[in-house]
C-alpha positions in Angstrom: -20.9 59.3 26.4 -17.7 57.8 25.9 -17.1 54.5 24.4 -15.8 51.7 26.5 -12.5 50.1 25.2 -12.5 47.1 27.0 -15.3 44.4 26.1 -15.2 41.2 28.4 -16.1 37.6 27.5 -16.5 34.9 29.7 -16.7 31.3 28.3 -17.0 27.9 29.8 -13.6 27.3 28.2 -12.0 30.6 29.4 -12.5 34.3 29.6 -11.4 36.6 26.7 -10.7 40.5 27.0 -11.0 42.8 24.4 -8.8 46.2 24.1 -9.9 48.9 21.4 -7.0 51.0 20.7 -7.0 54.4 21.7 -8.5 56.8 19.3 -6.9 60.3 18.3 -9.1 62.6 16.4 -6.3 64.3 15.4 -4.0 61.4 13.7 -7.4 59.9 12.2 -8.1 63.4 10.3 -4.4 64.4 10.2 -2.5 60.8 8.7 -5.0 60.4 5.8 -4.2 63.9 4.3 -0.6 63.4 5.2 -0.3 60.0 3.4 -1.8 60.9 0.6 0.4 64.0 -0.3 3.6 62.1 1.0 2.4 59.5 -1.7 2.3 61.4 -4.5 5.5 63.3 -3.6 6.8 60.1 -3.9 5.2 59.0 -7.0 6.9 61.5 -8.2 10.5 61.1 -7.0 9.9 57.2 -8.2 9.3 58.4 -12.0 11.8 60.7 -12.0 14.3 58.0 -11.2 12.7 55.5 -13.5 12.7 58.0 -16.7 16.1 58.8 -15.9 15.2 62.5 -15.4 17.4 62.8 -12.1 19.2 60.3 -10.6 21.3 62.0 -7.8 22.6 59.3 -5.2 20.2 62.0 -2.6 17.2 61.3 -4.2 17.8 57.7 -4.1 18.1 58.1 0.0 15.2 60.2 0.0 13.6 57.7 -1.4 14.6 55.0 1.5 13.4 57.6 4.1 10.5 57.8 2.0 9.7 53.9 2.2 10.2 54.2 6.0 7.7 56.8 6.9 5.2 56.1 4.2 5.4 52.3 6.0 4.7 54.1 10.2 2.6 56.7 8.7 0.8 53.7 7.5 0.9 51.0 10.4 0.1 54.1 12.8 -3.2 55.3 11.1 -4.5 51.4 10.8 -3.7 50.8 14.4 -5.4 53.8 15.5 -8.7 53.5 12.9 -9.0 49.5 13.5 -6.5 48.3 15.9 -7.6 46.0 19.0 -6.0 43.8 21.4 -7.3 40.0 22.1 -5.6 38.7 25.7 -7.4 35.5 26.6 -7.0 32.3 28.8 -8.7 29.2 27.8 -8.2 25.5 27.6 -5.2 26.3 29.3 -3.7 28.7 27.0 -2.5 32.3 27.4 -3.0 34.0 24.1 -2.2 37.5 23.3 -2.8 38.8 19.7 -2.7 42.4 18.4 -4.7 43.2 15.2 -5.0 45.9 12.5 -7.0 45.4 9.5 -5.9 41.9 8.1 -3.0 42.0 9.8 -2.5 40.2 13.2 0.6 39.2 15.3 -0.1 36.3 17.8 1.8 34.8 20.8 0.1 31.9 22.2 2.1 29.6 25.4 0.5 27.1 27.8 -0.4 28.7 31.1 1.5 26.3 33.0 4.6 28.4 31.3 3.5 31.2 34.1 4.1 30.5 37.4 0.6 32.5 38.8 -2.3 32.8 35.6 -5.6 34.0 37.5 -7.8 36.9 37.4 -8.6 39.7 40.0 -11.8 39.3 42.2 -13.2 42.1 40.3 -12.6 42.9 36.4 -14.3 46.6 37.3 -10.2 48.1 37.7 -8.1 45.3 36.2 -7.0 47.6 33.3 -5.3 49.9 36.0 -3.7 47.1 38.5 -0.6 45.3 37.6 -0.5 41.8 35.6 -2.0 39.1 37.0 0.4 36.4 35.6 4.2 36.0 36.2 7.1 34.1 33.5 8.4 31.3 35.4 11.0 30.7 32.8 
């Protein structure tokens, strides 16, 4: 059976959606292996520029590139393992926040911001329809 993504809440105050993340087998399995090895290769490349051993001006911008895709690798595998979106209205407040492990990034702005903040008739499809809310500014 497959596992429903979205998880609705409603509250006196407001009504809260939830929004799993998709989940890839693949990148679950795949980014795990993949990290580690890219870690250690650059482990490696770190000492060897620390003891002195090698210190071509390449290796140094290998070493940037490095940074960068250990970093996605990284922000990809937690978003796809934990990652969830929170998009709620209450107390007259439009809140979205996206979260990966500890980390979270949240917008919150008054609903009065919007010029139309209401939900469908029926939550069965409102993952498929358009946004229900419009930026007056």
């Amino acid at each position: 059976m497959r596992e429903h993504r979205v998880r609705i809440t409603r509250e006196p105050a407001g009504i809260t959606a939830q929004v799993k993340a998709r989940r890839h087998a693949f990148l679950t399995i795949f980014l795990p292996i993949w990290l580690t090895l890219w870690t250690i290769g650059g482990i490696v490349a770190i000492t060897t520029v620390i003891t002195g051993t090698d210190r071509q001006p390449f290796l140094l911008l290998w070493l940037a590139g490095w940074l960068i895709g250990e970093t996605m690798a990284l922000v990809v595998f937690l978003w796809t393992t934990f990652g969830e979106e929170l998009i709620s209205v209450r107390n007259g407040m439009f809140t979205y926040q996206r979260t990966y492990s500890a980390s979270a990034r949240s917008e919150s702005v008054p609903c009065t911001r919007y010029s139309t903040c209401a939900l469908p008739d029926s939550l069965d499809h409102w993952m498929d329809s358009t946004p229900h809310w419009s930026n007056t500014a």
